[in-house]
N, C-alpha and C positions, 0 to 999 in steps of 0.2 A: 664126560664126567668120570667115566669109568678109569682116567689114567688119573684121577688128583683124589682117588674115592679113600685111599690110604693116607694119602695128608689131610684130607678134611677129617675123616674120622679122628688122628690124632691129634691136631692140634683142638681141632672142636672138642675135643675131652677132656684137654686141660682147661680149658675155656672155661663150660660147666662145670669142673671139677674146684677152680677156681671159684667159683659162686655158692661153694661150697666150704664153707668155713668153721665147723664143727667137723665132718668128716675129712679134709683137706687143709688143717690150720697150714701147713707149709704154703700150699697156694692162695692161704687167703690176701698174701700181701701183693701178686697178682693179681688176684681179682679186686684189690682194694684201688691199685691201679690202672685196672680199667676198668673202675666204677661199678662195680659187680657185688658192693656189698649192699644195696638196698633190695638185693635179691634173696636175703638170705632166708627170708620168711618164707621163699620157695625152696628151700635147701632140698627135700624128696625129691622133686621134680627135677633137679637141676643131677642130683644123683644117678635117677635113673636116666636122664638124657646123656651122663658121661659113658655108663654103662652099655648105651644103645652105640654110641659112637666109637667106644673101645670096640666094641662087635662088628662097627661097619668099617673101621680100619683095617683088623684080621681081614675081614673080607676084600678089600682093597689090597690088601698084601698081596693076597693067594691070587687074585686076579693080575697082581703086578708081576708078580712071580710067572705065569703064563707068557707075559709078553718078555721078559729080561730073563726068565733061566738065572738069578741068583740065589741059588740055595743059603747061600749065610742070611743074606736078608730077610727071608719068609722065614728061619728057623728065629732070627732075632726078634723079627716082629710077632710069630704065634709063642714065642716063652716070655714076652712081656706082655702080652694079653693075657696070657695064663697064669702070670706073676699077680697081675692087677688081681684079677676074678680070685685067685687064691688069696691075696692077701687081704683082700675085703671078707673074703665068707670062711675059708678053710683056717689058716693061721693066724689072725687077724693083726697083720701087722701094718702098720703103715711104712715102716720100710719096704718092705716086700711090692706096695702098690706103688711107691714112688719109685722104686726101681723097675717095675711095669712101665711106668708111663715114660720114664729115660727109654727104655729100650724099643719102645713104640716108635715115638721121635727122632731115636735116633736111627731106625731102619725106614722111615719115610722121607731123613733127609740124605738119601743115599744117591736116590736118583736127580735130587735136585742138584747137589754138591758134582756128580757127573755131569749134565750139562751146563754147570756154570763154568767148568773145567772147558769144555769144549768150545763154549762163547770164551773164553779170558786166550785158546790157543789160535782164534778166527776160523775153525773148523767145524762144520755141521758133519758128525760122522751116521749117521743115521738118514735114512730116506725111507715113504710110503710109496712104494710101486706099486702104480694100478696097470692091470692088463688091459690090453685095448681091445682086446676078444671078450673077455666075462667080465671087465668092470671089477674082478676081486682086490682089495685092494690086502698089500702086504706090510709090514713094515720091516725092515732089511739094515741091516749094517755093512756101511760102506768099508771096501779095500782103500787106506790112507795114501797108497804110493801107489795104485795100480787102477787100470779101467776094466769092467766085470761085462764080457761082450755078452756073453748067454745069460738066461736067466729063466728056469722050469715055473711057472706061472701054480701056487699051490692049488688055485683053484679051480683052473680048467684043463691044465700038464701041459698046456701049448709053450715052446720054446722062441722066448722072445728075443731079440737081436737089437742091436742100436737103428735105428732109424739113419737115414743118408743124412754127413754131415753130424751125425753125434759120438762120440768117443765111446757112448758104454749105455748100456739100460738104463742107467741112474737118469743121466742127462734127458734121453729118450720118454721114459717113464715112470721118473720120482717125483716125488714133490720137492728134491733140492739135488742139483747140481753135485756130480762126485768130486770127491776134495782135492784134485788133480786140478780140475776147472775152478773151485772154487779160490785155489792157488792162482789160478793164470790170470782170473778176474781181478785179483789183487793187487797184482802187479802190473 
């Protein structure tokens, strides 16, 4: 849950924000199309549940950001959370909060838009090595043209090696084939 905590929060906040149609007129014709205007007599509720969700997006960023290292993305996604919460309390604009929730969305579909890129090239660049000493498991970006023999285990320091019969750690101890084999499988 912890890799999809930044997409659920944003789209879930337009969602309820959507069902929110005195505070959100722009999204009420989303929420009118997905039947979210008989909710509107809960409009507080639906308020504060966008609110909670803008906050567990931030926080899905900062956790994504841990695992991918993109500075543009976590700075995109915390200045449209801070757009939102400012334009609802500080400058009360609604510009300002719909340009929040753009910039929310649009820093949660960053990762998704990358691995659709990698399904549309037939390459899975990415693999979870798990050590077969501590069981810690890693998740690791593959070499495109090359096979990766050693590999320093974060969590125990032991220096893993390919197994007899595998081209590289990946093969050895990923959860997917390096892109060298996943080329030769192909073919």
């Amino acid at each position: 849950m912890k890799s999809h905590l930044d997409k659920v929060g944003s789209f879930g906040a337009i969602i309820a924000a959507a069902a929110c149609p005195i505070c959100f007129p722009k999204l009420a014709l989303l929420g009118a199309l997905l039947g979210l205007g008989g909710l509107s007599a809960y409009e507080w509720q639906f308020l504060i549940a966008a609110q909670v969700l803008v906050g567990i997006a931030m926080l899905g960023h900062v956790l994504a950001y841990l695992r991918q290292r993109k500075r543009w993305v976590l700075a995109l996604a915390l200045s449209g959370g801070a757009a939102f919460f400012s334009g609802l309390y500080v400058v009360g604009s609604e510009a300002v909060v719909y340009a929040g929730f753009a910039a929310l969305v649009a820093a949660s579909t960053v990762e998704l838009w990358d691995r659709a890129r990698k399904v549309i090239a037939g390459k899975v660049t990415d693999s979870v090595l798990t050590c077969p000493q501590c069981k810690h498991r890693q998740r690791e970006a593959m070499p495109t043209d090359a096979c990766l023999f050693f590999y320093e285990c974060k969590g125990c320091g032991a220096l893993l090696r390919p197994k007899t019969g595998d081209c590289c750690v990946f093969c050895s101890y990923g959860s997917v084939k390096c892109p060298p084999m996943q080329g030769a499988g192909a073919a």
